[in-house]
C-alpha positions in Angstrom: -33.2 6.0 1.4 -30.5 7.0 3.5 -28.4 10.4 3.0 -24.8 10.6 1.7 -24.0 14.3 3.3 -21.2 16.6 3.2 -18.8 14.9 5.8 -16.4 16.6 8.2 -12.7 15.9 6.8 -11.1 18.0 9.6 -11.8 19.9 12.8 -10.9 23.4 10.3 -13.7 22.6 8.1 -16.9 24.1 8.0 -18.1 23.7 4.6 -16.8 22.3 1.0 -17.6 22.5 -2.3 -18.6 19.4 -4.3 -16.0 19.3 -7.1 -16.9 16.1 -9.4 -19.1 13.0 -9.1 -17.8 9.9 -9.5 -20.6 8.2 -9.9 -24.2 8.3 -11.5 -27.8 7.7 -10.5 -28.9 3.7 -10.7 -25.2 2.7 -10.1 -24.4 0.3 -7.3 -21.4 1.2 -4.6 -20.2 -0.5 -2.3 -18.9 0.9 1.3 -15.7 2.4 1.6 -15.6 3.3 -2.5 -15.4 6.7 -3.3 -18.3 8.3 -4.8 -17.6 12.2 -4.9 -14.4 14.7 -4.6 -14.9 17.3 -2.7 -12.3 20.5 -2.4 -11.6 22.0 1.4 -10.1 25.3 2.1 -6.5 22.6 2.1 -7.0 19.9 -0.4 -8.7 17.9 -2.4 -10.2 15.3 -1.2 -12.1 11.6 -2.8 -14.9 11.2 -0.4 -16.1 7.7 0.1 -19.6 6.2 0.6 -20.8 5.1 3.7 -23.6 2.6 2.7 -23.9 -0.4 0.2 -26.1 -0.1 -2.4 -27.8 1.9 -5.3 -27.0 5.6 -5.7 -30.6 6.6 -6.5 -30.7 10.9 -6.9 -28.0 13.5 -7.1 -28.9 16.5 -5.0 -26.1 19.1 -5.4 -24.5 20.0 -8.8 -20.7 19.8 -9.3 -19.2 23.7 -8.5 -22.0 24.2 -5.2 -20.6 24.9 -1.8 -22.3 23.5 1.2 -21.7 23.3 4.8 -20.9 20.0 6.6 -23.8 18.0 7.3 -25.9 19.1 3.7 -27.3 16.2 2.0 -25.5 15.5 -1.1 -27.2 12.6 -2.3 -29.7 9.5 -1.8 -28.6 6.0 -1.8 -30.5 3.3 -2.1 -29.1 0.5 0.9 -28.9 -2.9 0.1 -31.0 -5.4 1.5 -29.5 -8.0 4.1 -31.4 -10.8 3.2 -30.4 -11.4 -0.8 -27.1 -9.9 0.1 -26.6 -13.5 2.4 -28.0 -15.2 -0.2 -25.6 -14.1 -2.7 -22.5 -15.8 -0.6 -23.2 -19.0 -2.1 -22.7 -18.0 -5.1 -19.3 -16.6 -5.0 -18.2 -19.4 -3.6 -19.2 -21.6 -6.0 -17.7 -19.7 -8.7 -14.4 -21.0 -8.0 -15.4 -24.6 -7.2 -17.5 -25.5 -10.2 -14.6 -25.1 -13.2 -12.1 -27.2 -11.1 -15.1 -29.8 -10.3 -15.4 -30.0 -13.7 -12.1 -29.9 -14.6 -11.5 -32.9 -12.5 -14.1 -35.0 -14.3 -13.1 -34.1 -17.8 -10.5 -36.4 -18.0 -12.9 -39.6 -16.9 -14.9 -38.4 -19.9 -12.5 -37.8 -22.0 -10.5 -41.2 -21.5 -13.1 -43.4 -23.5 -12.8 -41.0 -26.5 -8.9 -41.5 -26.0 -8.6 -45.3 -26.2 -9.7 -46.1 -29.2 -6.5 -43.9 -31.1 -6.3 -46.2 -33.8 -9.3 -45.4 -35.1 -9.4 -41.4 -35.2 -7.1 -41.4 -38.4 -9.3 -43.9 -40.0 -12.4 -41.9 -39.0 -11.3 -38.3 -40.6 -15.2 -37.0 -40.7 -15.3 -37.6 -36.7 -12.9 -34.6 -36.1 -15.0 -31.5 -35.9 -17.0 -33.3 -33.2 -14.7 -33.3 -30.1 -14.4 -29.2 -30.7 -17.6 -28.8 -30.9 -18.1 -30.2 -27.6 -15.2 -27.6 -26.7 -17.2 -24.8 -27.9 -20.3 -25.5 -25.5 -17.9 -26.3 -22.9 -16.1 -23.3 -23.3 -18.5 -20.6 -22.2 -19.0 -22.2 -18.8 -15.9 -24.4 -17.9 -13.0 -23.5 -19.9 -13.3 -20.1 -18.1 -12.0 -19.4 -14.3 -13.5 -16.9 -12.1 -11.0 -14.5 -12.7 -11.4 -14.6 -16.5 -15.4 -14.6 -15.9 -14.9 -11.1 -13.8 -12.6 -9.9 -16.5 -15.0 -10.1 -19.2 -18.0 -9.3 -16.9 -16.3 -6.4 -16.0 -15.1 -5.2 -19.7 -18.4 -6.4 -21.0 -17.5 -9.5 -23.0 -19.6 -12.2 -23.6 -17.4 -15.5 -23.2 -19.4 -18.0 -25.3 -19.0 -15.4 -28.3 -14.9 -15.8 -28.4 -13.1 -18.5 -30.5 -10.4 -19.2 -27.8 -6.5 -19.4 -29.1 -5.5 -21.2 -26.0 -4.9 -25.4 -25.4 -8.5 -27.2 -26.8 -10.0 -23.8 -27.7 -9.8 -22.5 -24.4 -10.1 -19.0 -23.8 -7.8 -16.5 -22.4 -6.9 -13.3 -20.7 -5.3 -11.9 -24.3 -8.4 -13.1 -26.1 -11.1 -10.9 -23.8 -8.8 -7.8 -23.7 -8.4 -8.1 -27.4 -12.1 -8.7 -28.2 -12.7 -5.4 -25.1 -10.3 -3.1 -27.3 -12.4 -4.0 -30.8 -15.7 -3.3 -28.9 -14.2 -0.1 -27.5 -13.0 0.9 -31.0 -15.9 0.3 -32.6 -18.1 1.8 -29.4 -19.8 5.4 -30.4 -18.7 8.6 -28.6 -21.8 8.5 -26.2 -20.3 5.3 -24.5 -17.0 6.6 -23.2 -17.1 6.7 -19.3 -17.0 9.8 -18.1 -17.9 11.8 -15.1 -21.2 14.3 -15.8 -18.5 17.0 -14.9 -15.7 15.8 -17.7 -18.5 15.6 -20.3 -20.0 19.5 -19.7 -16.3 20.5 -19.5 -15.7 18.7 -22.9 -18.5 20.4 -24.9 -17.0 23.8 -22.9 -13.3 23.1 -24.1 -14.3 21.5 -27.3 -12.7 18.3 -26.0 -13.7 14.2 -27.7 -13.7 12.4 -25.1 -12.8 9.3 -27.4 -9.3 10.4 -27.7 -9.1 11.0 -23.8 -7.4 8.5 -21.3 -9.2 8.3 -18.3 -7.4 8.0 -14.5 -10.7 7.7 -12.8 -12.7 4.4 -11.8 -12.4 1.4 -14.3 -11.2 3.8 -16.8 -13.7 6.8 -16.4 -12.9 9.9 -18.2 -12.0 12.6 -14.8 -12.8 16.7 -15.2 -9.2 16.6 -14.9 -8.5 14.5 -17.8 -10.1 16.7 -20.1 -8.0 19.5 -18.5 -4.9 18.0 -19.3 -6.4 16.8 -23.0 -7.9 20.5 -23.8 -5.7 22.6 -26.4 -3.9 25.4 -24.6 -5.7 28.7 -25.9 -8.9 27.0 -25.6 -8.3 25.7 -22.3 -7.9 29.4 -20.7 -10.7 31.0 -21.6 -13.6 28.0 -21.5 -12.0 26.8 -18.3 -12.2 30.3 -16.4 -15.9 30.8 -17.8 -17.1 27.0 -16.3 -14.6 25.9 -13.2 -15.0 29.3 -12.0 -16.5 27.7 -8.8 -15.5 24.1 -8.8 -12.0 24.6 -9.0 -10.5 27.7 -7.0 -7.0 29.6 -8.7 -3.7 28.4 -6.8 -3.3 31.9 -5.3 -6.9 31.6 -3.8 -6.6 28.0 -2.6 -2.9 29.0 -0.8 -4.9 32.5 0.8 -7.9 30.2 1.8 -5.5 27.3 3.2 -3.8 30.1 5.6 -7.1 31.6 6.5 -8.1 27.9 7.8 -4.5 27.0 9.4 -4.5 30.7 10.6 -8.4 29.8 12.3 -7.4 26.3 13.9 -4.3 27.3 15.3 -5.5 30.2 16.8 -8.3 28.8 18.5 -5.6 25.7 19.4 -3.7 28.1 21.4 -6.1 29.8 22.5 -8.3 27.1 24.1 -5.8 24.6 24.7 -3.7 25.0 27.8 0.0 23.5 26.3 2.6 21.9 27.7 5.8 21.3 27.0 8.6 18.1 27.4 11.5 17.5 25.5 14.3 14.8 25.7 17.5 13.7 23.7 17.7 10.1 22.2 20.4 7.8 22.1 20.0 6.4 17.9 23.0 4.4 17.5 21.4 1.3 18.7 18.6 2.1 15.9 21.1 3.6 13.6 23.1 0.1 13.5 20.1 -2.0 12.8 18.6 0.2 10.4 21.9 0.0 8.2 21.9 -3.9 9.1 18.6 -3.8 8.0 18.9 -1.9 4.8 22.0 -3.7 4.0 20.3 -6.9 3.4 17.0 -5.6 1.9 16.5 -4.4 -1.8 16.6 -0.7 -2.6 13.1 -0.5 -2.8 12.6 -2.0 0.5 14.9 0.1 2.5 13.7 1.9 5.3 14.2 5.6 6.5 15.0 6.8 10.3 11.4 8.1 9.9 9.9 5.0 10.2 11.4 3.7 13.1 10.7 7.1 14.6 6.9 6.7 13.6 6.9 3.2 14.7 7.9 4.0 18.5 5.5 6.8 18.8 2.6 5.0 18.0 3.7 2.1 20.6 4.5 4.3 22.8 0.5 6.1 22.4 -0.5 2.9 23.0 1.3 1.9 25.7 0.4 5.5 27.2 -3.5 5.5 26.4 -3.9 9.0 28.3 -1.8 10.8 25.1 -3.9 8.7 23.0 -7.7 10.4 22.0 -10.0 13.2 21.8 -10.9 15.9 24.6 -14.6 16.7 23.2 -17.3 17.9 26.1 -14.9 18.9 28.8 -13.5 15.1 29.3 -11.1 12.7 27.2 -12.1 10.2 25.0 -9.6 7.4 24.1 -9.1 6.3 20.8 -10.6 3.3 19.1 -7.0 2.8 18.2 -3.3 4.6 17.1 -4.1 6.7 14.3 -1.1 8.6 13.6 -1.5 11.9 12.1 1.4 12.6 9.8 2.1 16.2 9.3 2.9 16.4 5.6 4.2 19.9 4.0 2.5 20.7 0.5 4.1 22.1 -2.5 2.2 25.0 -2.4 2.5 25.9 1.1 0.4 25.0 3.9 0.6 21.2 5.3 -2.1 18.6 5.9 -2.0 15.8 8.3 -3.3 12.6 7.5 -3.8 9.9 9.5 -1.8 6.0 9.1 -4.9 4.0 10.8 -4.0 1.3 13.6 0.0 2.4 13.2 1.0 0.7 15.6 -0.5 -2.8 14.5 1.8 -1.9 11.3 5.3 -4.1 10.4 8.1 -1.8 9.8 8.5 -2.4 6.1 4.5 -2.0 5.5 4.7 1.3 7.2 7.1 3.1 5.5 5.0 1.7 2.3 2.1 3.3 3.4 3.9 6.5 5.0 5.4 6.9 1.2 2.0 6.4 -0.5 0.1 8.7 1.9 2.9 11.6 1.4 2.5 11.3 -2.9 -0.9 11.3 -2.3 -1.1 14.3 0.1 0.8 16.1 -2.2 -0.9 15.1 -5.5 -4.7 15.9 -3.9 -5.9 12.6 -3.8 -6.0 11.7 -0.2 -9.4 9.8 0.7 -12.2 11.5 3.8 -11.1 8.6 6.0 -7.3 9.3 5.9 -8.1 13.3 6.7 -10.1 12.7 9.5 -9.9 10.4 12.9 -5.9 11.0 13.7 -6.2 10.5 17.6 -2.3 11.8 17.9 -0.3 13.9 15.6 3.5 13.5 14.3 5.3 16.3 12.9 9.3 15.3 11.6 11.4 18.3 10.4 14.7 16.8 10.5 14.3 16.5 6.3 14.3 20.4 7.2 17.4 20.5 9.1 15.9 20.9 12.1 16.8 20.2 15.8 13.7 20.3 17.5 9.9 21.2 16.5 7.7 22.2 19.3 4.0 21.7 17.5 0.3 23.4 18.8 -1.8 20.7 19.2 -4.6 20.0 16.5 -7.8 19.9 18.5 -9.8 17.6 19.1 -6.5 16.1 20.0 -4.6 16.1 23.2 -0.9 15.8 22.3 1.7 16.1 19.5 5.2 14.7 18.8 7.8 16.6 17.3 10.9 15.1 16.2 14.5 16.9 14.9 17.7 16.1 12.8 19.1 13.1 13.8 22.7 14.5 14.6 26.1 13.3 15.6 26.7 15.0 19.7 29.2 14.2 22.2 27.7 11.5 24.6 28.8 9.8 27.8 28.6 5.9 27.7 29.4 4.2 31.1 32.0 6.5 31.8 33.4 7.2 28.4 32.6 10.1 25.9 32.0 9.5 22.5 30.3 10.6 19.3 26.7 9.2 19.0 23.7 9.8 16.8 20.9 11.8 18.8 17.6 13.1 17.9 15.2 15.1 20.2 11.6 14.1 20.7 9.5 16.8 21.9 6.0 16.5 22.8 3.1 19.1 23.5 0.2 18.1 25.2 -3.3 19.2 26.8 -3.1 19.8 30.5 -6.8 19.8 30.6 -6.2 16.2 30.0 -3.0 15.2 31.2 -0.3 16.3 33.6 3.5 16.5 33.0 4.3 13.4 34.4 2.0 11.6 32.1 3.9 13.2 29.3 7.2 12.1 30.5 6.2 8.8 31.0 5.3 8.8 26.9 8.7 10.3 26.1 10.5 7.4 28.2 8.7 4.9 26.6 9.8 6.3 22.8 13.1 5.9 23.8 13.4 2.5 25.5 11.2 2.1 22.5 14.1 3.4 20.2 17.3 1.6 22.6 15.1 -1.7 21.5 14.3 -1.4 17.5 13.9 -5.1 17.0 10.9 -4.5 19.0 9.2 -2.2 16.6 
C-alpha cells in the first residue's frame, strides 16, 4: 500500500496537525480529491490525495500533531489494468440510450399505423406502457440521470416516471432521494468521524445538520455552527482543545512562523533591489474600453493586468523564474504566481495561480477572486500553498506607492507593485498628467545579477504599453 504522509504546504512548515478526515477506510479517491484538512501555524488547509484508489487504514487521529513526512494513512492504489478496461464502458454509457433512441421509432411505427384500431381495441392499452416500464430502467434514462441516481442512491427501474411516455426525470430521482433521506435512520447521515464524536460532545443530531462537506457530508464545523451556544463553550474547549487552536494562538503562532521565514530570508538571501515607474494610460484606456463593454460581473481590475504582465514577463525572463535549492537554480516547471494575500486576522499567506501566464485575462481575475475568498475563509487546497516559483505582492488597495518585499525562499525574486496614481509625465516633448504605478522587484544575487533584473522590469512594462497582448 502506498503512504499518504503529512505533506510540506510551505517552506515555514515543519509540522501540522491533522484537523478532520474527510474520508473513511474502504472508500475509493481518486487523485487530486481532498482526503484530509490539516491546520499550519497560518491556515487551514484541505489536503489532497496523491494516488487513485482505496483508502484502506487511518493512522493518526483527528487533534495529533506530526511533522512533515509522518505517515498519515494507507491507500490502497488502483490497478492499471481494469482501470483500462473500464474506458469502454464510460463511453458506451452515452452511446447506448441515443442508439436506442434512434431505433425506437422503427419499432414503434408498426404499432402506429394501425390508429384506427386502438379505440376499437380498449383492453390493448396497458400493453404499450408496460413495455415503457421495462424500457425505462435502461433507455429512458441518460447518463447524467444514471449518475444522478447512482450517486444519491436510487434505483431507476423502482420510479414511475411523470415525464413524456413514463420517462423518468431529474425532479423524479431528487424527489424519491429526499423521501429516502427522510425516512433514512440517524446512523446514515454522512458525516466526518470528527463531526460525529463532536456531536455526541455538543449534544448535536446530526439529522437536523446541513452539511458543506463532500456530496453533502456533515463537516466538524457544521456541528459548530449547529451546537446551542452555552453548550457549545464548554464541550467544545474540553474536545477541540488540540484540533482547533484559539484565534489569539493561531495569530501568535502565524507571527512566530512569518517572524522564522523571514528572518532566515534575510539572513540567507543576499537581496537586491530595482525599481521603475510605469506609464498605465495605455492599460488604463483599454481596461475601461474593456469594462465598458463587459457585464459587471465580468469586469476586470488594474490587478489583473498587473498579474498578467508579471507572469509573461517570468516567462520571458526564465532566470527570475524557479527555485535556488543546493547552491544552484532550478527553473520552474512553469509560472506559478504566488499571490500575497493579507488575512483578516493578521498575517498573510501566498498562494499560488498555477501556469499564470497560460491564463486569459477574464479567467484570471476569476481565479485571482476565488483564491483570495478562499485564503481568507481557510479553505485553500495543499497544491495552491505550495509550488509558487515567483511571488507578487500588490499594496496599492493599501494606498501604497511602492512595496519592496524579502523574498520567500526557495524562491529567487519578488514583485511588488504600488497605487496606481496620477504624476506629471513628459510625452514627446509635452508634459501631462498620466496614470503611473511603480514595479519594484527583489531578487537573489546568488542567482541573478542586476542586469537580469532590469531586463524583467523592462519587459513588465513593454508588457503593460501593450495590454492587448496580455
Amino acid at each position: 500500500m502506498a503512504e499518504f504522509t503529512m505533506p510540506s504546504l510551505g517552506a515555514d512548515m515543519d509540522e501540522g496537525t491533522l484537523q478532520e478526515w474527510l474520508v473513511r477506510p474502504g472508500e475509493q479517491v481518486q487523485k487530486g480529491d481532498p482526503v484530509a484538512v490539516v491546520e499550519t501555524a497560518k491556515s487551514t488547509i484541505e489536503v489532497e490525495c496523491f494516488e487513485t484508489g482505496t483508502v484502506g487504514k487511518l493512522l493518526v487521529e483527528p487533534g495529533t500533531t506530526v511533522p512533515v513526512g509522518t505517515a498519515l494513512a494507507l491507500i490502497q492504489p488502483t490497478a492499471q489494468e481494469p482501470r483500462k478496461a473500464e474506458k469502454p464502458r464510460k463511453r458506451e454509457k452515452p452511446i447506448s440510450p441515443r442508439r436506442t433512441e434512434a431505433k425506437r421509432p422503427t419499432r414503434q411505427a408498426p404499432q402506429r399505423t394501425p390508429a384506427p384500431t386502438r379505440p376499437e381495441t380498449t383492453a390493448g392499452r396497458p400493453e404499450p406502457p408496460a413495455a415503457h416500464e421495462h424500457e425505462r430502467g435502461h433507455i429512458e434514462a441518460g447518463p447524467l440521470l444514471r449518475h444522478l441516481a447512482e450517486r444519491r442512491g436510487i434505483e431507476l427501474e423502482t420510479l414511475e416516471g411523470s415525464g413524456p411516455g413514463g420517462r423518468v426525470t431529474r425532479t423524479d430521482v431528487e424527489q424519491a432521494a429526499a423521501a429516502a433521506e427522510a425516512a433514512a435512520a440517524p446512523s446514515r447521515v454522512r458525516a466526518t468521524p470528527l463531526a460525529r464524536r463532536l456531536a455526541a460532545e455538543l449534544d448535536v443530531d446530526l439529522t437536523t445538520v446541513t452539511g458543506t462537506g463532500k456530496d453533502g457530508a456533515v463537516q466538524a464545523s457544521d456541528v459548530r455552527e449547529a451546537a446551542p451556544g452555552p453548550a457549545t463553550t464548554a464541550a467544545h474547549a474540553r474536545h477541540v482543545t488540540a484540533p482547533v487552536r484559539p484565534s489569539e494562538d493561531r495569530s501568535a503562532a502565524m507571527r512566530q512562523a512569518i517572524a522564522g521565514l523571514m528572518a532566515r530570508a534575510n539572513r540567507d538571501i543576499p537581496h537586491y533591489y530595482l525599481s521603475t515607474l510605469v506609464d498605465m494610460a495605455t492599460a488604463m484606456d483599454w481596461l475601461h474600453e474593456h469594462n465598458r463593454r463587459t457585464p459587471v460581473g465580468e469586469r476586470l481590475l488594474p490587478a489583473a493586468l498587473l498579474l498578467k504582465a508579471a507572469a509573461l514577463a517570468a516567462q520571458e525572463v526564465p532566470e527570475l523564474n524557479g527555485f535556488w535549492t543546493d547552491d544552484h537554480f532550478t527553473a520552474g516547471d512553469g509560472v506559478h504566481l504566488g499571490v500575497a494575500v493579507s488575512l483578516r486576522g493578521g498575517g498573510l499567506v501566498a498562494p499560488a495561480l498555477r501556469d499564470a501566464d497560460t491564463l486569459e485575462l477574464p479567467q484570471l481575475m476569476t481565479d485571482l477572486k476565488d483564491l483570495v475568498a478562499r485564503a481568507r475563509t481557510g479553505r485553500l487546497r495543499g497544491s495552491e500553498v505550495s509550488g509558487s516559483t515567483i511571488t507578487v505582492t500588490n499594496l496599492g488597495d493599501q494606498g501604497v506607492e511602492a512595496v519592496f518585499g524579502v523574498i520567500y525562499p526557495p524562491q529567487v525574486a519578488l514583485v511588488g507593485f504600488g497605487r496606481v496614481v496620477d504624476r506629471p509625465w513628459a510625452v514627446d516633448g509635452l508634459l501631462g498628467i498620466r496614470p503611473v504605478v511603480t514595479a519594484t522587484l527583489s531578487a537573489d544575487h546568488r542567482a541573478t545579477d542586476g542586469a537580469v533584473g532590469a531586463r524583467y522590469l523592462t519587459v513588465v512594462d513593454r508588457l503593460l504599453q501593450n495590454p492587448e497582448q496580455l
